[in-house]
Predicted model as a PDB file, atoms N, CA, C, CB and O in Angstrom, pLDDT in the B-factor column:
MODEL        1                                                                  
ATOM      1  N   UNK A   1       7.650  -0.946  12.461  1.00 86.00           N  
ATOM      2  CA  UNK A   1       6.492  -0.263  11.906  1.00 86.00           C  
ATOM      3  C   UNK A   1       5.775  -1.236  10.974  1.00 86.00           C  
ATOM      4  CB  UNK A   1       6.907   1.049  11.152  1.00 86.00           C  
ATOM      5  O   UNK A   1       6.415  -1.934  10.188  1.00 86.00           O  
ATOM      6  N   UNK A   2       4.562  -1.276  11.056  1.00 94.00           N  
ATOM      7  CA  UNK A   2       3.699  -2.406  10.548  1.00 94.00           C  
ATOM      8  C   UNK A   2       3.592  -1.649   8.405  1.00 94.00           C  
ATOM      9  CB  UNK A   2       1.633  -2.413  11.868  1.00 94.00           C  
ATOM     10  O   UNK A   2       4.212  -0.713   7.901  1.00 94.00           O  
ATOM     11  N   UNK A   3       3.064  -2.135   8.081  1.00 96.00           N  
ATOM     12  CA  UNK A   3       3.160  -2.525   6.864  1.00 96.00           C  
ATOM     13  C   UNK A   3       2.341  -0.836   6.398  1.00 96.00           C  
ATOM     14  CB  UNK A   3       2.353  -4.267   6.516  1.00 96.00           C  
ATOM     15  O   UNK A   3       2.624   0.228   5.846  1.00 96.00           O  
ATOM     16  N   UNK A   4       1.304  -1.468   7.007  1.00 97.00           N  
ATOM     17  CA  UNK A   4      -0.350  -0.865   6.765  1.00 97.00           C  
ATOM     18  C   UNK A   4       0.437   0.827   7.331  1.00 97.00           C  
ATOM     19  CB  UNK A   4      -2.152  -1.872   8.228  1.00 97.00           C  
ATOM     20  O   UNK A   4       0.507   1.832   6.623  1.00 97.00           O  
ATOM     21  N   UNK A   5       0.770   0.739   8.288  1.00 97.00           N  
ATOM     22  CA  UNK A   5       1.241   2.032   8.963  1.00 97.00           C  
ATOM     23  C   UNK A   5       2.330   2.961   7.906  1.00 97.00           C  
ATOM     24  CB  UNK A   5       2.082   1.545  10.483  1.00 97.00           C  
ATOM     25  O   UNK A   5       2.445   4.186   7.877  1.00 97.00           O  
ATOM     26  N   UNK A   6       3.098   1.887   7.037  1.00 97.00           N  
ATOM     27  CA  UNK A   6       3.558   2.958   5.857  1.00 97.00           C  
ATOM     28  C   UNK A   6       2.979   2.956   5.590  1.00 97.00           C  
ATOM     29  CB  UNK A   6       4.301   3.097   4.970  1.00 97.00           C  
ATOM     30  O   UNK A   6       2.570   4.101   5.780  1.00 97.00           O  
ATOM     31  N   UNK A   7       1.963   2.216   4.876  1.00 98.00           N  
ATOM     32  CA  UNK A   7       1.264   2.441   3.721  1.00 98.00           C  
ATOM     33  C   UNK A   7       0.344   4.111   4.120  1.00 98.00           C  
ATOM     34  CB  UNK A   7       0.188   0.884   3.410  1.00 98.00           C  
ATOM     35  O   UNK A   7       0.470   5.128   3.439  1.00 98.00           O  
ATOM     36  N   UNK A   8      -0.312   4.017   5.049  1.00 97.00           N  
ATOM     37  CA  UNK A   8      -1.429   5.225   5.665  1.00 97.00           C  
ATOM     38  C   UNK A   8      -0.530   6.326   5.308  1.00 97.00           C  
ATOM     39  CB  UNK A   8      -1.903   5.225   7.557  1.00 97.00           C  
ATOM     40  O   UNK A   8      -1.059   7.191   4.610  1.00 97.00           O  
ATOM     41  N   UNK A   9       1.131   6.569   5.724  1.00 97.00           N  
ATOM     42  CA  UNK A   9       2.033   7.512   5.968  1.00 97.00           C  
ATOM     43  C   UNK A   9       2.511   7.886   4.266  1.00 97.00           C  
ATOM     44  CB  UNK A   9       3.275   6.884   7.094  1.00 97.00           C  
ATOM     45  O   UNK A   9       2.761   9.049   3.950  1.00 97.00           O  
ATOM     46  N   UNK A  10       2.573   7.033   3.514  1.00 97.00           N  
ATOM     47  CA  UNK A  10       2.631   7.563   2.463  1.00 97.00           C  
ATOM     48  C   UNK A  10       1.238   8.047   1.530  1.00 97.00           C  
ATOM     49  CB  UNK A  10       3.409   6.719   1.925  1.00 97.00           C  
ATOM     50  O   UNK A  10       1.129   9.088   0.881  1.00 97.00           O  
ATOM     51  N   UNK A  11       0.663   7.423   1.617  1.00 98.00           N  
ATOM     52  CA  UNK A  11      -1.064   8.217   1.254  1.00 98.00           C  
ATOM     53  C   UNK A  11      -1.409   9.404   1.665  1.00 98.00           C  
ATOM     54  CB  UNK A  11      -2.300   7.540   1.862  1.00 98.00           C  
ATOM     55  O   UNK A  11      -2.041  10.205   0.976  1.00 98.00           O  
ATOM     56  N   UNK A  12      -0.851   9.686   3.307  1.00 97.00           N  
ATOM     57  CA  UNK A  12      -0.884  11.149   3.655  1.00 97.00           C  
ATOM     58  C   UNK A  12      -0.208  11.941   3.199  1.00 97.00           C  
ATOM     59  CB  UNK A  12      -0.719  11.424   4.692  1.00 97.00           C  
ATOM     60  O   UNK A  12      -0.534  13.126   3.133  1.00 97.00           O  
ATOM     61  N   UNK A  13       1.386  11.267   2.589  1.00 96.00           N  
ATOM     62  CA  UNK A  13       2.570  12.781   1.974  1.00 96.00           C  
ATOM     63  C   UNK A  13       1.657  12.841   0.593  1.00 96.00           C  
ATOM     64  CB  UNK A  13       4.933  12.328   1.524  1.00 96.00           C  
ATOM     65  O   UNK A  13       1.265  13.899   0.102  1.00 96.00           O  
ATOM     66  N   UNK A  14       1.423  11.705   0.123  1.00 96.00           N  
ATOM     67  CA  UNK A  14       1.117  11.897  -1.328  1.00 96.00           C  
ATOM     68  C   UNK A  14      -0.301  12.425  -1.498  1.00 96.00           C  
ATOM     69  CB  UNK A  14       1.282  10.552  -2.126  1.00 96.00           C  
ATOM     70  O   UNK A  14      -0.813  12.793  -2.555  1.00 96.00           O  
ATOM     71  N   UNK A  15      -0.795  12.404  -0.413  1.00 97.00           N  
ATOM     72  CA  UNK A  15      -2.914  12.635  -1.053  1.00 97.00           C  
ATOM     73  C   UNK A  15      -3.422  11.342  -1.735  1.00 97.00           C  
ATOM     74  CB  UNK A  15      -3.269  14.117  -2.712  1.00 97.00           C  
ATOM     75  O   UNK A  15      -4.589  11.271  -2.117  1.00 97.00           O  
ATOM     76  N   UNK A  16      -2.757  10.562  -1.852  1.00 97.00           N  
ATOM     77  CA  UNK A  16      -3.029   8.972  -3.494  1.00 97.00           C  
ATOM     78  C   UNK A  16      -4.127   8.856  -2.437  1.00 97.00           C  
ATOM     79  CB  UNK A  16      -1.501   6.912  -3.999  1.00 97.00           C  
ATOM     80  O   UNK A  16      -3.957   9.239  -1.280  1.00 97.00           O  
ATOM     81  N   UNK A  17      -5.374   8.258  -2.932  1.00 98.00           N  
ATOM     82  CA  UNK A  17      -6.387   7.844  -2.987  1.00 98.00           C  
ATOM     83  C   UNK A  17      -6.342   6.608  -3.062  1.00 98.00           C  
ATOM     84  CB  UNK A  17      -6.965   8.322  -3.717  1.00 98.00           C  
ATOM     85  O   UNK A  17      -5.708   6.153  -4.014  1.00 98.00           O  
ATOM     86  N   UNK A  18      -7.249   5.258  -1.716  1.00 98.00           N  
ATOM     87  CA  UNK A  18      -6.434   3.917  -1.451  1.00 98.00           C  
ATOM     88  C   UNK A  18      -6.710   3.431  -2.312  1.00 98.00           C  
ATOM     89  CB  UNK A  18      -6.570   3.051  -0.389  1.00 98.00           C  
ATOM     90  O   UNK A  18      -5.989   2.453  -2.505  1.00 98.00           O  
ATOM     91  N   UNK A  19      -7.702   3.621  -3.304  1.00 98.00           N  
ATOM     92  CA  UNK A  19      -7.625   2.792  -4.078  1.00 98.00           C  
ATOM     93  C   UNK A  19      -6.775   2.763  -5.462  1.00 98.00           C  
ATOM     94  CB  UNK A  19      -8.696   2.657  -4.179  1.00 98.00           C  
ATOM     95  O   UNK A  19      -6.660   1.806  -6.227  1.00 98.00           O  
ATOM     96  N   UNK A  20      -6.325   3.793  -5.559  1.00 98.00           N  
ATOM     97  CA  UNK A  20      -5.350   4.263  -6.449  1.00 98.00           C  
ATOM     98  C   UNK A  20      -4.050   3.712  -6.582  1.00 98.00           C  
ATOM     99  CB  UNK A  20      -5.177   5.427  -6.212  1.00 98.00           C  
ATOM    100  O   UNK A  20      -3.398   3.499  -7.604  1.00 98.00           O  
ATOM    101  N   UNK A  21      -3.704   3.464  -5.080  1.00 98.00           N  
ATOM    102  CA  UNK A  21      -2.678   3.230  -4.425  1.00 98.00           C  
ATOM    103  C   UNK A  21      -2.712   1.749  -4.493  1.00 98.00           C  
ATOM    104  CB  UNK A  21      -2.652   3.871  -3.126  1.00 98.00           C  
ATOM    105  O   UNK A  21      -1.593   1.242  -4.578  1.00 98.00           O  
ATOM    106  N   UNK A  22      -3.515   1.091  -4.479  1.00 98.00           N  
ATOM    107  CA  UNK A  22      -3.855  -0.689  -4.140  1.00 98.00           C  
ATOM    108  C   UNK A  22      -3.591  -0.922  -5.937  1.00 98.00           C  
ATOM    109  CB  UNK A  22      -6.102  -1.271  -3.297  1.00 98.00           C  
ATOM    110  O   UNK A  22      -2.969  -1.822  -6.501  1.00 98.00           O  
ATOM    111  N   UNK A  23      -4.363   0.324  -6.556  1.00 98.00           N  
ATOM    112  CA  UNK A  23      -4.111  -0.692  -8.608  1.00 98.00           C  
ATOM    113  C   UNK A  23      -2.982  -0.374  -8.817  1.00 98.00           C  
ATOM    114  CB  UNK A  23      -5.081  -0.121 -10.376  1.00 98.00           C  
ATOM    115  O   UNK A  23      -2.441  -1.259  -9.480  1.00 98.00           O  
ATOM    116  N   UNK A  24      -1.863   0.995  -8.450  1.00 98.00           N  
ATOM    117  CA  UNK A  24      -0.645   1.164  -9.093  1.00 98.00           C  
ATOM    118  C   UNK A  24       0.387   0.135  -8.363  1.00 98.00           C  
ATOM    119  CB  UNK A  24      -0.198   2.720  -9.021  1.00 98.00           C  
ATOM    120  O   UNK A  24       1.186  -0.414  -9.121  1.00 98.00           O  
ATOM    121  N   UNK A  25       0.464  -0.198  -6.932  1.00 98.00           N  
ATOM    122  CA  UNK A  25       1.340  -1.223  -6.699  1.00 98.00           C  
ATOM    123  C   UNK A  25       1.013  -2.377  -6.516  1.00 98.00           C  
ATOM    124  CB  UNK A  25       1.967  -1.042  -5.882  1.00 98.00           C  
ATOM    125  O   UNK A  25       1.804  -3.061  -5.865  1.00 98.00           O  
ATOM    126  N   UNK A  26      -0.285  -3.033  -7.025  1.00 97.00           N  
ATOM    127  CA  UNK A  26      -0.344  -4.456  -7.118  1.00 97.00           C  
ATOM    128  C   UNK A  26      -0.856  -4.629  -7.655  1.00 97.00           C  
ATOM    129  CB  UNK A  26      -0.537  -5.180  -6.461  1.00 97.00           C  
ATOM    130  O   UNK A  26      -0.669  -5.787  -8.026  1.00 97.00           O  
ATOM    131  N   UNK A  27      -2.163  -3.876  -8.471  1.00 98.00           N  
ATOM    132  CA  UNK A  27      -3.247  -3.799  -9.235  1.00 98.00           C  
ATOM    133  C   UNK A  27      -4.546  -4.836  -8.547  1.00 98.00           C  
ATOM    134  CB  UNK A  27      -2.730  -4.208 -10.754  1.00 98.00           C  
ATOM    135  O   UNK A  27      -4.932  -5.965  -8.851  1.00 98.00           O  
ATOM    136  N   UNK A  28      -4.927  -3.975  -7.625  1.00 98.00           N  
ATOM    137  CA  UNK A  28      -5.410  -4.349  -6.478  1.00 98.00           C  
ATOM    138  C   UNK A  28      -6.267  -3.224  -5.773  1.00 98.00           C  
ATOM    139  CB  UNK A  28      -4.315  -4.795  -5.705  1.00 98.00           C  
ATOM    140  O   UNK A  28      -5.799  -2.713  -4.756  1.00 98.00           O  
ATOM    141  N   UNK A  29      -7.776  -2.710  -6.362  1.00 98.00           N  
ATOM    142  CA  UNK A  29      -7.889  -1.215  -5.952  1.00 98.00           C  
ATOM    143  C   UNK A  29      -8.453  -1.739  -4.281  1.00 98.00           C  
ATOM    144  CB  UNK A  29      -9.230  -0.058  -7.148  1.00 98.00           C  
ATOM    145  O   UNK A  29      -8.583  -0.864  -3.424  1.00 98.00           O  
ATOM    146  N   UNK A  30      -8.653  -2.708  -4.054  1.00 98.00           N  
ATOM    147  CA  UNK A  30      -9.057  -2.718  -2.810  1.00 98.00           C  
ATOM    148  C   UNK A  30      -8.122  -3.524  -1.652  1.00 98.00           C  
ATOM    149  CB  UNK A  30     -10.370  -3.237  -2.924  1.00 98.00           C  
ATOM    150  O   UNK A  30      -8.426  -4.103  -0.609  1.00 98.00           O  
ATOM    151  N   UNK A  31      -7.027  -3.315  -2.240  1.00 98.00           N  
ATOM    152  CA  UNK A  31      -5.912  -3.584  -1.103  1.00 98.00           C  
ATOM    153  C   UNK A  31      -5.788  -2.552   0.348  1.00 98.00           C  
ATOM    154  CB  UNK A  31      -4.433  -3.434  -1.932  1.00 98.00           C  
ATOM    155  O   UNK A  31      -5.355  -2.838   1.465  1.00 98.00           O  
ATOM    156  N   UNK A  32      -6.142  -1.746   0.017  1.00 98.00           N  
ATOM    157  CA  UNK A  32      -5.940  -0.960   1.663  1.00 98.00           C  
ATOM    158  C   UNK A  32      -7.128  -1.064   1.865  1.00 98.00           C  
ATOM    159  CB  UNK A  32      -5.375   0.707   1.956  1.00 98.00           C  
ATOM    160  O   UNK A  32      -6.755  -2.018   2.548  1.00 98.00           O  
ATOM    161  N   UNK A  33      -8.011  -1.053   1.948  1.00 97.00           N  
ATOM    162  CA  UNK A  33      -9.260  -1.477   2.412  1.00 97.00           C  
ATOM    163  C   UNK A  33      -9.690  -2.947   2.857  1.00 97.00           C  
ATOM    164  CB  UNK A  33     -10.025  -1.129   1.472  1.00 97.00           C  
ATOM    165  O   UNK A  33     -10.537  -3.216   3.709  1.00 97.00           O  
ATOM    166  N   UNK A  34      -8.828  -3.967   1.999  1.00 98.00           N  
ATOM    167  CA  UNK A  34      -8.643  -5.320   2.592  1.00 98.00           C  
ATOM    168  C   UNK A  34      -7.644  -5.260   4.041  1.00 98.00           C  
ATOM    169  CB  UNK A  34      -7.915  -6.310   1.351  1.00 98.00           C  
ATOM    170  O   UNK A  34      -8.007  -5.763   5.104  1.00 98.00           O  
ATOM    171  N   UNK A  35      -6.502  -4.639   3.871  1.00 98.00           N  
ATOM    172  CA  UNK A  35      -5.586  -4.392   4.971  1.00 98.00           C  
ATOM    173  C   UNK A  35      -6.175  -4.202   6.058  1.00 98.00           C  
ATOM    174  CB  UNK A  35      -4.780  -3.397   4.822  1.00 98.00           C  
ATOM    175  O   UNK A  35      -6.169  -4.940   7.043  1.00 98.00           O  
ATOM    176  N   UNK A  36      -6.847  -2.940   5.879  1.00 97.00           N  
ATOM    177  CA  UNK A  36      -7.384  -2.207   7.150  1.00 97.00           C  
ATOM    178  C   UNK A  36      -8.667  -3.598   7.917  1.00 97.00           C  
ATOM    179  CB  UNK A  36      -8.353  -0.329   6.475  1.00 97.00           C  
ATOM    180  O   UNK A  36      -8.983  -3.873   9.074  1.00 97.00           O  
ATOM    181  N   UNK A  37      -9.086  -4.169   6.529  1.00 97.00           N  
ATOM    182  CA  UNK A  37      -9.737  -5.238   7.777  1.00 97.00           C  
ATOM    183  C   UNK A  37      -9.250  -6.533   8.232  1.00 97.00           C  
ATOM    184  CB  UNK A  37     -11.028  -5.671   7.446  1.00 97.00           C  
ATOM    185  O   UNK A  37     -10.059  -7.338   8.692  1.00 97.00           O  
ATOM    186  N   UNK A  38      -7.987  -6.822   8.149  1.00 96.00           N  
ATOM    187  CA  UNK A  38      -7.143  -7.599   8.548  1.00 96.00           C  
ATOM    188  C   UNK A  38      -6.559  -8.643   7.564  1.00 96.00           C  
ATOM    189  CB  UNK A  38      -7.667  -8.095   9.555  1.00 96.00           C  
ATOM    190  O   UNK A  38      -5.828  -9.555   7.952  1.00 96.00           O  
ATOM    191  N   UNK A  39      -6.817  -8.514   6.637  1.00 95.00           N  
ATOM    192  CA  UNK A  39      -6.049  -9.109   5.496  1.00 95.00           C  
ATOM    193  C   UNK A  39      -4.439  -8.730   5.549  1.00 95.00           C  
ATOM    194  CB  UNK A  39      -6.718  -8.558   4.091  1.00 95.00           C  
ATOM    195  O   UNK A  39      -3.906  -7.621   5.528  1.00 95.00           O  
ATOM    196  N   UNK A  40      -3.695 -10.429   5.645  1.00 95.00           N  
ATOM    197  CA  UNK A  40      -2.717 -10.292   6.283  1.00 95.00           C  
ATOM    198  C   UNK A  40      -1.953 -10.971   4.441  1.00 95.00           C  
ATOM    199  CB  UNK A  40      -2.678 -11.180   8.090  1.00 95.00           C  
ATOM    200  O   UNK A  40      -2.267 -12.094   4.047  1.00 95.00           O  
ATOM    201  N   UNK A  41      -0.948  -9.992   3.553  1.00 95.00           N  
ATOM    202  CA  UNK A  41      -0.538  -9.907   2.880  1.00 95.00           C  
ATOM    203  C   UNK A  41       0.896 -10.878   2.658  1.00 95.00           C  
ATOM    204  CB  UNK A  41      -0.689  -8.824   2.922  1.00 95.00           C  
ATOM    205  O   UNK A  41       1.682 -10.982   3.601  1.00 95.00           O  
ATOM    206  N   UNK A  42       1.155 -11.541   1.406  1.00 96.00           N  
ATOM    207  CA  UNK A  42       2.060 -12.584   1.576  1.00 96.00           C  
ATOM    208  C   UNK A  42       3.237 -11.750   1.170  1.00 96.00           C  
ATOM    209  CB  UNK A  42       1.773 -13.959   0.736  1.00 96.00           C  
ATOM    210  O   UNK A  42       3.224 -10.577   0.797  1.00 96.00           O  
ATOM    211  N   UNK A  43       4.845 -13.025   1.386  1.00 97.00           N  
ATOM    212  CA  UNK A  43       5.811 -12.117   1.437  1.00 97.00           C  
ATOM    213  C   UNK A  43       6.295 -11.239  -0.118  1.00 97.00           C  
ATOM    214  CB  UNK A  43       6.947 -12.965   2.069  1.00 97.00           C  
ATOM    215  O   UNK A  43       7.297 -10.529  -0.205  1.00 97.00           O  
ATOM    216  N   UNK A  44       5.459 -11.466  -1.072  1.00 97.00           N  
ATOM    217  CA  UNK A  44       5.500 -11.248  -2.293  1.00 97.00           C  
ATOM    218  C   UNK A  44       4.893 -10.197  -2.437  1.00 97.00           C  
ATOM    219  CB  UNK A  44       5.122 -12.127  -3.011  1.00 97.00           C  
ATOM    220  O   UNK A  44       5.505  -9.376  -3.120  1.00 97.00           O  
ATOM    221  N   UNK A  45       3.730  -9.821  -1.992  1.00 97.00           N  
ATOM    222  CA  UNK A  45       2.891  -8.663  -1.856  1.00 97.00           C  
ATOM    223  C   UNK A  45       3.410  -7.668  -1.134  1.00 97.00           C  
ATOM    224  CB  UNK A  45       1.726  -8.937  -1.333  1.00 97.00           C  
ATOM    225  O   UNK A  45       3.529  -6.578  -1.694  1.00 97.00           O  
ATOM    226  N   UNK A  46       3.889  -7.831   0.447  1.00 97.00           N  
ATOM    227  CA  UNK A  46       4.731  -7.134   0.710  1.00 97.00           C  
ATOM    228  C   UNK A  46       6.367  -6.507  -0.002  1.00 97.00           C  
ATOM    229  CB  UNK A  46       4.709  -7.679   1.601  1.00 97.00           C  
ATOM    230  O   UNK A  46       6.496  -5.284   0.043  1.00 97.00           O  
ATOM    231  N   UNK A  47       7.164  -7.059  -0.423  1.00 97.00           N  
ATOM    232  CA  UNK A  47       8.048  -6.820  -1.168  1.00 97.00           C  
ATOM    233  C   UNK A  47       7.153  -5.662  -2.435  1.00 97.00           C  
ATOM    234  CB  UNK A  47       8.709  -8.351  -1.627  1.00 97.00           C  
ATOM    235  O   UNK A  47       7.546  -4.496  -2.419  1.00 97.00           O  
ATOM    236  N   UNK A  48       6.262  -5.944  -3.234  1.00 97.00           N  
ATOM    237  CA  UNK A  48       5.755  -5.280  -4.348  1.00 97.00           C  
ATOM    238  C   UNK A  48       5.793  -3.775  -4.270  1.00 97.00           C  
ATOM    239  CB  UNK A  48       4.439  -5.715  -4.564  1.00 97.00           C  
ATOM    240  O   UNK A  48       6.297  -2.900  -4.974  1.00 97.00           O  
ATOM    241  N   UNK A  49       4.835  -3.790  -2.776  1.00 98.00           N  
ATOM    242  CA  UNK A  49       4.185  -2.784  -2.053  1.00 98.00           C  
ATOM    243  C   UNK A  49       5.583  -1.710  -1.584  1.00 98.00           C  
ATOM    244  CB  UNK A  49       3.238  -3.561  -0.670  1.00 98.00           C  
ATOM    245  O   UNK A  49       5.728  -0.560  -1.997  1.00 98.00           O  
ATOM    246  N   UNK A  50       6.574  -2.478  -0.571  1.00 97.00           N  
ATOM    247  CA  UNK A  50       7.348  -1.609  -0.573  1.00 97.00           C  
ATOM    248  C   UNK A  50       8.474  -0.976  -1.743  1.00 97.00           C  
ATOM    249  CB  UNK A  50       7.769  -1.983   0.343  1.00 97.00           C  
ATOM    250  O   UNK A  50       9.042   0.115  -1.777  1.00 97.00           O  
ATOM    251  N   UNK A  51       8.538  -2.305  -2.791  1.00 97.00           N  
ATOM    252  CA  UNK A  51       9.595  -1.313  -3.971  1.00 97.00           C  
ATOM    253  C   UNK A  51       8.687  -0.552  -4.223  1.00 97.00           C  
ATOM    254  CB  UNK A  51      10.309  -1.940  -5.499  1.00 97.00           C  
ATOM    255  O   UNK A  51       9.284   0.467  -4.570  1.00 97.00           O  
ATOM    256  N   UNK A  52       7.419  -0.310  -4.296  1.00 98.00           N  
ATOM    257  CA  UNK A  52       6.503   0.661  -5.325  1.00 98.00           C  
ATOM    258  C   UNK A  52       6.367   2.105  -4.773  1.00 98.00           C  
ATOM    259  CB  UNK A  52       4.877   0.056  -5.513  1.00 98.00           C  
ATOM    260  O   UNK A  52       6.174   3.156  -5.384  1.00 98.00           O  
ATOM    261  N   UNK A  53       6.578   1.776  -2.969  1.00 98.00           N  
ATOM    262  CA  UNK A  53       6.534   3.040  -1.880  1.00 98.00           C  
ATOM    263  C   UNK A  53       7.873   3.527  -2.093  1.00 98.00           C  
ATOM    264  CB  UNK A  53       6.252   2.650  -0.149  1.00 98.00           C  
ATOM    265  O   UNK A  53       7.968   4.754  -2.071  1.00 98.00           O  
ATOM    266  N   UNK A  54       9.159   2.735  -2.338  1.00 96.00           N  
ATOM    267  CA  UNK A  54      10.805   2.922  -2.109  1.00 96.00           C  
ATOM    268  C   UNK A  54      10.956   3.570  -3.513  1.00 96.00           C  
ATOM    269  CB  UNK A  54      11.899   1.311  -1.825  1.00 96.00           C  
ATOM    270  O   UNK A  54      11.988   4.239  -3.564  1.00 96.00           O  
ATOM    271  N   UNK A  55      10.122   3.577  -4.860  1.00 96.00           N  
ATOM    272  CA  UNK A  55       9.995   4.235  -6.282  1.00 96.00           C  
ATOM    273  C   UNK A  55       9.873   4.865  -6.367  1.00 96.00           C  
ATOM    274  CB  UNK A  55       9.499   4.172  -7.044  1.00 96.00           C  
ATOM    275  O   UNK A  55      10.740   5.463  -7.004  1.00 96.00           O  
ATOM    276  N   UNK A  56       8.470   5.820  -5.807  1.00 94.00           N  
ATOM    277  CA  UNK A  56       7.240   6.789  -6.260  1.00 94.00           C  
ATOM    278  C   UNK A  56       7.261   7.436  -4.157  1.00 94.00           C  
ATOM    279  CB  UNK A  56       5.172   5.489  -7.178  1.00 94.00           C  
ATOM    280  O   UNK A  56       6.185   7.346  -3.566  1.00 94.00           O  
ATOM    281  N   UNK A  57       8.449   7.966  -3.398  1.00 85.00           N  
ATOM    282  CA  UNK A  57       8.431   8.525  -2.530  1.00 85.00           C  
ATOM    283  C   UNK A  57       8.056   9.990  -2.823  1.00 85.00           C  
ATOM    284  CB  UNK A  57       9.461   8.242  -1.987  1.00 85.00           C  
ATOM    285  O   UNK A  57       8.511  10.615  -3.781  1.00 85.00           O  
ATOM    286  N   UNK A  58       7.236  10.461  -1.970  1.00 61.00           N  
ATOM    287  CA  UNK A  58       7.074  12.074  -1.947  1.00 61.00           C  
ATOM    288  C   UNK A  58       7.736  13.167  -1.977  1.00 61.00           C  
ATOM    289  CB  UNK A  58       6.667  12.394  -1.192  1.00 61.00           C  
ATOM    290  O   UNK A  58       7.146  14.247  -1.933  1.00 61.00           O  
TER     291      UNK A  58                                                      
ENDMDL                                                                          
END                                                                             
């Protein structure tokens, strides 16, 4: 499962708003909106992203 594809799946349990979601786990309000246009995230960003999804689960 691709990155972006949790990310969408937890925005849907939670309602978070992407940009909400981009400043609380990277401080980054336009991280899912960079994603979605192919901004391909390093292995540091990834790691961030998922402890912050593996923290704050629905």
């Amino acid at each position: 499962m691709s990155l972006l594809t949790i990310i969408d799946r937890y925005l849907h349990a939670t309602r978070m708003p992407v940009t909400t979601f981009g400043r609380r786990a990277v401080g980054d309000p336009r991280l899912v909106l960079d994603l979605r246009r192919g901004r391909q995230p390093g292995p540091d960003m990834c790691t961030r992203i998922e402890r912050f999804i593996g923290e704050h689960q629905a």
